[in-house]
C-alpha positions in Angstrom: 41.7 67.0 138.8 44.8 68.5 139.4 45.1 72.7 138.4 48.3 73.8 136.9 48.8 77.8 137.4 49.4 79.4 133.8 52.2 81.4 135.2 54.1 78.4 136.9 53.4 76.3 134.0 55.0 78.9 131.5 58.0 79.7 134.0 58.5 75.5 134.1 58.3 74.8 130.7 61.0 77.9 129.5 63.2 76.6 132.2 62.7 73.0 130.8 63.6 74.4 127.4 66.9 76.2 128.4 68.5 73.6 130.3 68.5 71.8 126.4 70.5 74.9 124.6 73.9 74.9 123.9 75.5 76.8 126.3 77.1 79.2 123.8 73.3 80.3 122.6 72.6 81.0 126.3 75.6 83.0 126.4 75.2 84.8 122.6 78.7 83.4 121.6 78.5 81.0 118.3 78.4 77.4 119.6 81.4 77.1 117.3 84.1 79.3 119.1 85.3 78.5 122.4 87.0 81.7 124.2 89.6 81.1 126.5 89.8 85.1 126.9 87.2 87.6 126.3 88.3 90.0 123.4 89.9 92.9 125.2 91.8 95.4 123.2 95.2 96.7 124.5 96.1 100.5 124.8 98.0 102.1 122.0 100.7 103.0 125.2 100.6 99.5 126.6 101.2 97.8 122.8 104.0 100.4 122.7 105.8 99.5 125.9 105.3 95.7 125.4 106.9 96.1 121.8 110.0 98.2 124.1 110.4 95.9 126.7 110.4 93.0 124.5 113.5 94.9 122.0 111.3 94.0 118.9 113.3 95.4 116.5 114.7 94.6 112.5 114.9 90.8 112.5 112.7 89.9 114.9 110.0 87.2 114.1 107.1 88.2 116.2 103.7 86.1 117.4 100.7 87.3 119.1 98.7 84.8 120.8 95.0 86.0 120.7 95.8 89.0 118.3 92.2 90.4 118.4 92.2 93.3 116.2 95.8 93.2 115.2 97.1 96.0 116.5 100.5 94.5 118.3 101.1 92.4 114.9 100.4 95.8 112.8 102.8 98.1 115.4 105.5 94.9 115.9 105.9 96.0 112.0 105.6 99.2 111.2 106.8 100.9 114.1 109.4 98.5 115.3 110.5 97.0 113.0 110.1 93.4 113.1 111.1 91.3 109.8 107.6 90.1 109.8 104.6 89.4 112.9 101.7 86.9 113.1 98.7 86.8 115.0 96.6 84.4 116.1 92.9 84.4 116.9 89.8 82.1 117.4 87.2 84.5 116.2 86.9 84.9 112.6 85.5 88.9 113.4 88.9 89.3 114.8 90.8 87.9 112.0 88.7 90.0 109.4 89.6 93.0 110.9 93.1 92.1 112.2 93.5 91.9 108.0 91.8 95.2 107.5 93.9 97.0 109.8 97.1 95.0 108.5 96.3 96.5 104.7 95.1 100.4 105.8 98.7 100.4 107.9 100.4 99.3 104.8 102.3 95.8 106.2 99.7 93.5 105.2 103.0 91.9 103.2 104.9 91.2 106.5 102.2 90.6 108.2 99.8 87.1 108.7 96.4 86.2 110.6 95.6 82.7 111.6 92.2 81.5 112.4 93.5 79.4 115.0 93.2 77.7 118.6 96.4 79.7 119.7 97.3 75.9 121.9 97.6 74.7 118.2 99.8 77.7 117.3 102.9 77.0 115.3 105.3 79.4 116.6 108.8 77.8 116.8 110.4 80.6 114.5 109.2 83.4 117.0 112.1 85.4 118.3 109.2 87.5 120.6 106.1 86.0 121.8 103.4 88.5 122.8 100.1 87.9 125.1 97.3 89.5 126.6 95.7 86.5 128.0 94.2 85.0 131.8 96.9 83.9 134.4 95.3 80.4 133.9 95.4 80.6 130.3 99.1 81.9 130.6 100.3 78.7 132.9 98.3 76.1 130.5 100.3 77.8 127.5 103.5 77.9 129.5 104.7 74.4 128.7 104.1 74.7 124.8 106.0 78.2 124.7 109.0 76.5 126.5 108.9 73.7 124.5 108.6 74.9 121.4 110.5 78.4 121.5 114.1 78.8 121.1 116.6 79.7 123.5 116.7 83.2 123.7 113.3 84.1 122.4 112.0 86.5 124.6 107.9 86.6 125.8 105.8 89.4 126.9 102.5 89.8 128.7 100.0 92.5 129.3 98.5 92.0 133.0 99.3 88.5 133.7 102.3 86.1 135.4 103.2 82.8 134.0 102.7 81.7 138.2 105.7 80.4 139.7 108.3 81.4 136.3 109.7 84.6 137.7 109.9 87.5 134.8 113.0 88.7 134.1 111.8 92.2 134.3 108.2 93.8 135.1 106.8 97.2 134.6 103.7 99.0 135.5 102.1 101.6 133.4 99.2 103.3 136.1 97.5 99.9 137.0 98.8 97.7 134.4 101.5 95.5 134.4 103.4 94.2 132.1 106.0 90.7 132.2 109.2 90.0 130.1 110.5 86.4 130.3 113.4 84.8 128.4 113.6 81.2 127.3 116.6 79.7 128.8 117.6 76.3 129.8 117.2 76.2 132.7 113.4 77.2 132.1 112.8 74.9 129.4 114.3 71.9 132.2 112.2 73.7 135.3 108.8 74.4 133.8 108.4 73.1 130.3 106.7 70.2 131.5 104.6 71.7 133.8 
């Protein structure tokens, strides 16, 4: 008769048992969102100089892609000036508050927050495109932002490059960088399929 050790037979069956969950239970995340990007928040200074170097300004239709808490949506508005901003995110935590700090800043009129896959993101009106995303998440997105943006609309991004699309101008704040690109053409033709 064969023995079975309590302790290996415990450790065996838990592992048999995990290797059946979700892989969003084993991670703590709700099986029902799936992050692209982990929810970092950007520096008051950096949303500040992205807002600058993208000239958001009266008139300006403005998009954040993976909004988070709102903050570049809420500042795009009220400090900027921007006609009106919307922000997409996948978690509904984010949206919530996003809303929240939309109504305590007082722009909650100008401003929107979609619960949203930002790949399904309708943002063909944006004049300025904002992101704080991963350089891989930045080159899949590439070829809808081309496509669907408007010559002239201008895009900016906190820490990552769009890979092979040169900016048009980069600046770096300590150790983070920051990207300004602007839909022309000749982009649209070069990397819009890509």
């Amino acid at each position: 008769m064969m023995q079975v050790e309590p302790r290996r037979f415990v450790l065996s069956s838990w592992l048999f048992c995990l290797a059946f969950l979700p892989a969003g239970l084993l991670s703590g995340q709700d099986a029902e969102i799936q992050k692209d990007v982990p929810y970092v928040p950007t520096p008051p200074e950096v949303v500040e100089a992205m807002l600058k170097l993208g000239k958001v300004g009266a008139g300006d239709v403005h998009y954040d892609l993976g909004c988070g808490d709102g903050r570049i949506v809420v500042a795009a508005v009220k400090q900027f000036g921007a006609a009106r901003a919307t922000g997409y995110d996948i978690d509904p935590e984010r949206i919530k508050e996003a809303n929240e700090n939309a109504e305590t800043a007082g722009v909650s009129k100008k401003t929107k927050f979609i619960l949203g896959n930002l790949f399904d993101a309708d943002f063909r009106d944006a004049s300025v495109v904002t992101l704080y995303l991963l350089p891989d998440v930045n080159l899949k997105l590439r070829p809808k932002l081309l496509q669907d943006l408007r010559v002239g609309a201008r895009i900016v991004s906190h820490q990552f490059d769009m890979g092979d699309w040169e900016p048009d101008k980069k600046v770096t704040m300590d150790w983070r960088t920051i990207y300004l690109w602007t839909v022309t053409e000749k982009a649209k033709a070069q990397y819009a399929g890509k």
